[in-house]
MIDO-282110 format. One record per residue: chain; x, y, z of N, C-alpha, C in turn; residue number from 1; residue in one letter. Coordinates in steps of 0.2 Angstrom, whole numbers, plus 5000, padded with zeros to 4 digits. Layout:
REM residues N
> ch | nx | ny | nz | cax | cay | caz | cx | cy | cz | i | aa
> A | X | Y | Z | X | Y | Z | X | Y | Z | NUM | a
...
***
This chain:
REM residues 109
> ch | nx | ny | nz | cax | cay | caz | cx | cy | cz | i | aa
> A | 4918 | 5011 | 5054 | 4921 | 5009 | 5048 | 4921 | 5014 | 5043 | 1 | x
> A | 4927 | 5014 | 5039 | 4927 | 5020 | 5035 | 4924 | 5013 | 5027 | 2 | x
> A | 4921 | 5019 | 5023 | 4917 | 5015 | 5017 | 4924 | 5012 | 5013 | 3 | x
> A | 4922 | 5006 | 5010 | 4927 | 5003 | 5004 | 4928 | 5008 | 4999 | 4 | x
> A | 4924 | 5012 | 4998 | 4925 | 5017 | 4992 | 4930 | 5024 | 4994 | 5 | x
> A | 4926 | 5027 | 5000 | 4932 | 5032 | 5003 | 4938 | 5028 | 5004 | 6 | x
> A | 4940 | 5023 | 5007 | 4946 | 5017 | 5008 | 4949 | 5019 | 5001 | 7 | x
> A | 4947 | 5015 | 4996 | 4949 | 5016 | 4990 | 4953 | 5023 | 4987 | 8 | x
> A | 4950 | 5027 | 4987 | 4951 | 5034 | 4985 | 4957 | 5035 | 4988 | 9 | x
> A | 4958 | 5033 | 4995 | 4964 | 5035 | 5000 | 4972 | 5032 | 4996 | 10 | x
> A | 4972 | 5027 | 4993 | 4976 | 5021 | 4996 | 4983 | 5023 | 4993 | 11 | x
> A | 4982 | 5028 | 4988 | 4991 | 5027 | 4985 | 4993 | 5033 | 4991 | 12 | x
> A | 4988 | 5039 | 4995 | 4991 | 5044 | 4999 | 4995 | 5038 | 5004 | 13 | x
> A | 4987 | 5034 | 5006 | 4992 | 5030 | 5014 | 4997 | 5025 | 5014 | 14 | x
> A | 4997 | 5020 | 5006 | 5004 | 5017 | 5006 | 5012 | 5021 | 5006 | 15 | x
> A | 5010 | 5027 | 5000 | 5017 | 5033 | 4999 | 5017 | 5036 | 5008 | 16 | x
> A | 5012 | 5039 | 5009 | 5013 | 5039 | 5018 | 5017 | 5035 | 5023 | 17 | x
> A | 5015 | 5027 | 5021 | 5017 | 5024 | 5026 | 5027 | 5024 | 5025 | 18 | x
> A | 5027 | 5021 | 5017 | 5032 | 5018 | 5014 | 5038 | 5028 | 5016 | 19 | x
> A | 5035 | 5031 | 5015 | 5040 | 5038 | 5017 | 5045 | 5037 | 5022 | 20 | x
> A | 5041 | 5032 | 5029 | 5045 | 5031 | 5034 | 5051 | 5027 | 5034 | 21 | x
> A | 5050 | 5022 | 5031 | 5052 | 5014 | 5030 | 5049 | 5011 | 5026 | 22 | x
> A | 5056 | 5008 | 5021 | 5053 | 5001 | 5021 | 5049 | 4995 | 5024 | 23 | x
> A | 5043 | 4993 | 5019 | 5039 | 4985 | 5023 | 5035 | 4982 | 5020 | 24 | x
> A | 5036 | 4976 | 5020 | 5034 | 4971 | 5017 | 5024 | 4971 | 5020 | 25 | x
> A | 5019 | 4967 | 5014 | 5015 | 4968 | 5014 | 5010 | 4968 | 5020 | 26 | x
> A | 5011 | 4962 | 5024 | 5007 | 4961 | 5030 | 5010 | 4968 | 5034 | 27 | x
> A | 5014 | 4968 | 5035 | 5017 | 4973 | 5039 | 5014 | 4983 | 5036 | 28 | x
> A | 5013 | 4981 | 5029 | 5009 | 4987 | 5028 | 5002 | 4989 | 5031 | 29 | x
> A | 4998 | 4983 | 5028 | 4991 | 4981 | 5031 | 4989 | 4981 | 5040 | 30 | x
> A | 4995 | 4979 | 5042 | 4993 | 4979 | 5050 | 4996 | 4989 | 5051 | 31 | x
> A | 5000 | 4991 | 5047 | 5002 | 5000 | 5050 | 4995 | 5002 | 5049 | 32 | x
> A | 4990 | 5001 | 5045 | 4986 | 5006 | 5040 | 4981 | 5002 | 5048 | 33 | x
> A | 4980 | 4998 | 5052 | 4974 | 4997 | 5052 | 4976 | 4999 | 5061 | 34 | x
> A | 4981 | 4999 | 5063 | 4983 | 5001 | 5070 | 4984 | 5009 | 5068 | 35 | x
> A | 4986 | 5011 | 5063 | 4986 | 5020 | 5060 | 4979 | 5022 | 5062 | 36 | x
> A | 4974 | 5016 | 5060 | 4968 | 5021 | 5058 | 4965 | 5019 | 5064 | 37 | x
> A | 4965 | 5017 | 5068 | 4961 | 5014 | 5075 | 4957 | 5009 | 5074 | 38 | x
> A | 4961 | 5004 | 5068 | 4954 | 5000 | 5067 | 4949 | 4999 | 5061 | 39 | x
> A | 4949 | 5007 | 5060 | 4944 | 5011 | 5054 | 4943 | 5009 | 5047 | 40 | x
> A | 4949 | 5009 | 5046 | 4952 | 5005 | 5039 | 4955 | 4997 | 5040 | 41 | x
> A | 4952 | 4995 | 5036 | 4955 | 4986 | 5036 | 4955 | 4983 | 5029 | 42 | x
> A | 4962 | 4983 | 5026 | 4961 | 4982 | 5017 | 4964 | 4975 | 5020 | 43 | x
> A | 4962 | 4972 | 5015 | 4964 | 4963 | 5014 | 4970 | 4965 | 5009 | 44 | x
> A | 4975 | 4957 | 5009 | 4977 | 4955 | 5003 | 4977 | 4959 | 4995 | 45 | x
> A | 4969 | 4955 | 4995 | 4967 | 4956 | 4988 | 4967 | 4965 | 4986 | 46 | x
> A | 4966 | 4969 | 4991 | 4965 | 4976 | 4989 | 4972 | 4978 | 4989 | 47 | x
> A | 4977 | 4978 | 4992 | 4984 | 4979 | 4994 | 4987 | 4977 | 4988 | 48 | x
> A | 4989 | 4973 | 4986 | 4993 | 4971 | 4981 | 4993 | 4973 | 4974 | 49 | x
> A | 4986 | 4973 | 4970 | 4985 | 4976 | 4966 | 4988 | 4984 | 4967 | 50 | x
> A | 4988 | 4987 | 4973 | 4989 | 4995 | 4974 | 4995 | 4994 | 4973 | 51 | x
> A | 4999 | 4990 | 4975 | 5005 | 4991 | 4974 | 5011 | 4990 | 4971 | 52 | x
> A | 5007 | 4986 | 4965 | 5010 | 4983 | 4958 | 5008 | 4991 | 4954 | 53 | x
> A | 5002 | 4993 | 4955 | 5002 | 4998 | 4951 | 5007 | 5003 | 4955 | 54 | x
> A | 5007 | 5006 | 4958 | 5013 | 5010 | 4961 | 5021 | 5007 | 4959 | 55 | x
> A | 5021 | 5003 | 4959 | 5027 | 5000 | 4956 | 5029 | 5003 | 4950 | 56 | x
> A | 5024 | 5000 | 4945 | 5023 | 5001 | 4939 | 5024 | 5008 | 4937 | 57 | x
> A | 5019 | 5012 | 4940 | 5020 | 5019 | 4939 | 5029 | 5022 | 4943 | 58 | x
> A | 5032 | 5018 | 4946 | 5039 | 5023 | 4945 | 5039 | 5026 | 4953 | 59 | x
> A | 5032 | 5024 | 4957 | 5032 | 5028 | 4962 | 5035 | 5023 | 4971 | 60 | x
> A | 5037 | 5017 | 4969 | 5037 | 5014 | 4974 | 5042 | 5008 | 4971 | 61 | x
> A | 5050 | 5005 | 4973 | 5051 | 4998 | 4970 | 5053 | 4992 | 4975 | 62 | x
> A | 5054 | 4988 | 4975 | 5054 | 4980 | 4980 | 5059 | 4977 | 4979 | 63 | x
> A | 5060 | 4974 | 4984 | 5066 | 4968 | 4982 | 5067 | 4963 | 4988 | 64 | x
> A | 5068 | 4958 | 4986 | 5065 | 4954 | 4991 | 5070 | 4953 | 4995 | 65 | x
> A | 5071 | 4950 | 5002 | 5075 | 4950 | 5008 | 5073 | 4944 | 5010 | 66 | x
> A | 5080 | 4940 | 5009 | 5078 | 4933 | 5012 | 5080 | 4933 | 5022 | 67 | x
> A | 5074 | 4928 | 5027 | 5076 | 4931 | 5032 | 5079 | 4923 | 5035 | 68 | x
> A | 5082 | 4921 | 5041 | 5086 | 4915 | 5045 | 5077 | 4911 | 5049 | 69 | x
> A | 5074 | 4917 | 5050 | 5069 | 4915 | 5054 | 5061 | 4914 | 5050 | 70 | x
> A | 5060 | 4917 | 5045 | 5055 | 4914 | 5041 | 5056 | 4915 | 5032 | 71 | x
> A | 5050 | 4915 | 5030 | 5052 | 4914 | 5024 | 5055 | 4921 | 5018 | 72 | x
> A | 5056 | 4922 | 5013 | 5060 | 4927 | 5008 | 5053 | 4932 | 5009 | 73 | x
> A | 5054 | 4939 | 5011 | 5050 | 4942 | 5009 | 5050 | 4949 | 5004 | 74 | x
> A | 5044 | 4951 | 5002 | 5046 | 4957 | 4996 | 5045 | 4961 | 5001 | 75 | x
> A | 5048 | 4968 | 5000 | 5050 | 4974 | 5002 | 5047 | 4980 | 4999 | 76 | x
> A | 5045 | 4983 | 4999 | 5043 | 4988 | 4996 | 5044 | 4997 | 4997 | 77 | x
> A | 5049 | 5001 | 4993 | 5051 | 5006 | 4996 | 5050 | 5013 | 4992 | 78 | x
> A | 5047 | 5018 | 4995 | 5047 | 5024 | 4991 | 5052 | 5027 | 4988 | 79 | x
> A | 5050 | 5028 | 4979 | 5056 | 5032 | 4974 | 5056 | 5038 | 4976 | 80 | x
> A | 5061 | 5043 | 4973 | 5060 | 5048 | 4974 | 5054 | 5050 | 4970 | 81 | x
> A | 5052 | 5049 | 4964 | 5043 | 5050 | 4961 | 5040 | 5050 | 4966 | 82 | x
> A | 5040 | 5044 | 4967 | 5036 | 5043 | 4977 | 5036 | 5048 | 4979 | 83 | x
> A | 5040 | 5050 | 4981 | 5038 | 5059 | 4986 | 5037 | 5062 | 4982 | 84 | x
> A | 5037 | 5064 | 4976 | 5035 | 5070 | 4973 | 5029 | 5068 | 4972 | 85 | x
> A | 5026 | 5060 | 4971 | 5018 | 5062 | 4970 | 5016 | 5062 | 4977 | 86 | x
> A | 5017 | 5059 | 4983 | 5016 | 5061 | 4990 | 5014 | 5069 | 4993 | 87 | x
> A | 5017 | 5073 | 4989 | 5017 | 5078 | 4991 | 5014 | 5082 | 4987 | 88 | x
> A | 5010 | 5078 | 4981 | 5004 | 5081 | 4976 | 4999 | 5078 | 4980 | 89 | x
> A | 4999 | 5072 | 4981 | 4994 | 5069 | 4983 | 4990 | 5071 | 4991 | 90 | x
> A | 4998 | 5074 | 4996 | 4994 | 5077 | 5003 | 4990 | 5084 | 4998 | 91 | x
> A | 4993 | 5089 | 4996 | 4990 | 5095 | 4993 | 4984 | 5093 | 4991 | 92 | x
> A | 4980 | 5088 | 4987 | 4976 | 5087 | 4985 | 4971 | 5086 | 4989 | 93 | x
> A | 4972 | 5082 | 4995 | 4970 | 5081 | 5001 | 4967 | 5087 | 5005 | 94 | x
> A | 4973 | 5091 | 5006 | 4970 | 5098 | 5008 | 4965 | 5101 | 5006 | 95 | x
> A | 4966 | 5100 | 4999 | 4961 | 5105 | 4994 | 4953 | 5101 | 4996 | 96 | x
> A | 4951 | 5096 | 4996 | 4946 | 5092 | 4998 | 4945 | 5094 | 5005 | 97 | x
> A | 4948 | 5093 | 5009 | 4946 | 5094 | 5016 | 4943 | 5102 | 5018 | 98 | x
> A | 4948 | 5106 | 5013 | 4944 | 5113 | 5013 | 4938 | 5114 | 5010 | 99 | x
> A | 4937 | 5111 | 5003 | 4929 | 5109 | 5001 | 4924 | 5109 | 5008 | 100 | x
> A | 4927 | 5101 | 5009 | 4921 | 5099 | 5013 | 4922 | 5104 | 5020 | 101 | x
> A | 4926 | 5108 | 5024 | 4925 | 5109 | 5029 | 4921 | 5117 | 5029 | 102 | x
> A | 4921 | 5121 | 5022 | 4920 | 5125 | 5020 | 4908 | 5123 | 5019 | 103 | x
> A | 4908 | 5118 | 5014 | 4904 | 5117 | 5014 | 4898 | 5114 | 5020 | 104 | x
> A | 4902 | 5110 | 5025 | 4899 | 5108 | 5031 | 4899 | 5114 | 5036 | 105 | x
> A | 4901 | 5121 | 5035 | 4901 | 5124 | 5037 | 4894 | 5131 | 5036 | 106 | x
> A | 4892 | 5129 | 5032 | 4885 | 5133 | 5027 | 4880 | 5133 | 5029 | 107 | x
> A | 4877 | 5137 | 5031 | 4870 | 5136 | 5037 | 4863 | 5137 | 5031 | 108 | x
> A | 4860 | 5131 | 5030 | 4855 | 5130 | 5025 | 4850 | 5136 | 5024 | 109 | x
***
């Protein structure tokens, strides 16, 4: 299990990640991120939502709800173009960390 803290740090890379593909509403984001990750990552509700009111908010991600025949009105959530431009700060950023550490793990004491 990946820590709540590193989980956290991740979450605008893997929502703008996931939402790049398609559109999806919230359950359907929670279960991509946790069959994505083998399991590894498992955000509830409560961690989700907030991530993506603030993604809203900032300009990076907008919703609209879709009412269905088979159950009940659901929100939608779908990548801005700001979306992908911060997506594609946010993987470079990534890289740059992964070079740290793999640079560092690599250091013979």
């Amino acid at each position: 299990m990946i820590s709540k803290n590193l989980s956290a740090a991740t979450t605008k890379a893997i929502i703008l990640g996931i939402l790049k593909h398609r559109k999806n509403y919230g359950y359907l984001i929670l279960r991509n991120i946790k069959e994505i990750s083998g399991g590894r990552i498992e955000w509830s509700d409560g961690m989700l939502y907030p991530v993506l009111h603030r993604l809203e908010n900032d300009g990076f991600i907008r919703s609209e709800w879709k009412m269905s025949e088979e159950s009940r009105p659901r929100k939608y959530y779908m990548i801005t173009n700001a979306g992908r431009r911060e997506l594609i700060n946010e993987k470079e950023q990534w890289r740059q960390i992964n070079s740290v550490l793999l640079k560092i793990w690599k250091l013979n004491p």
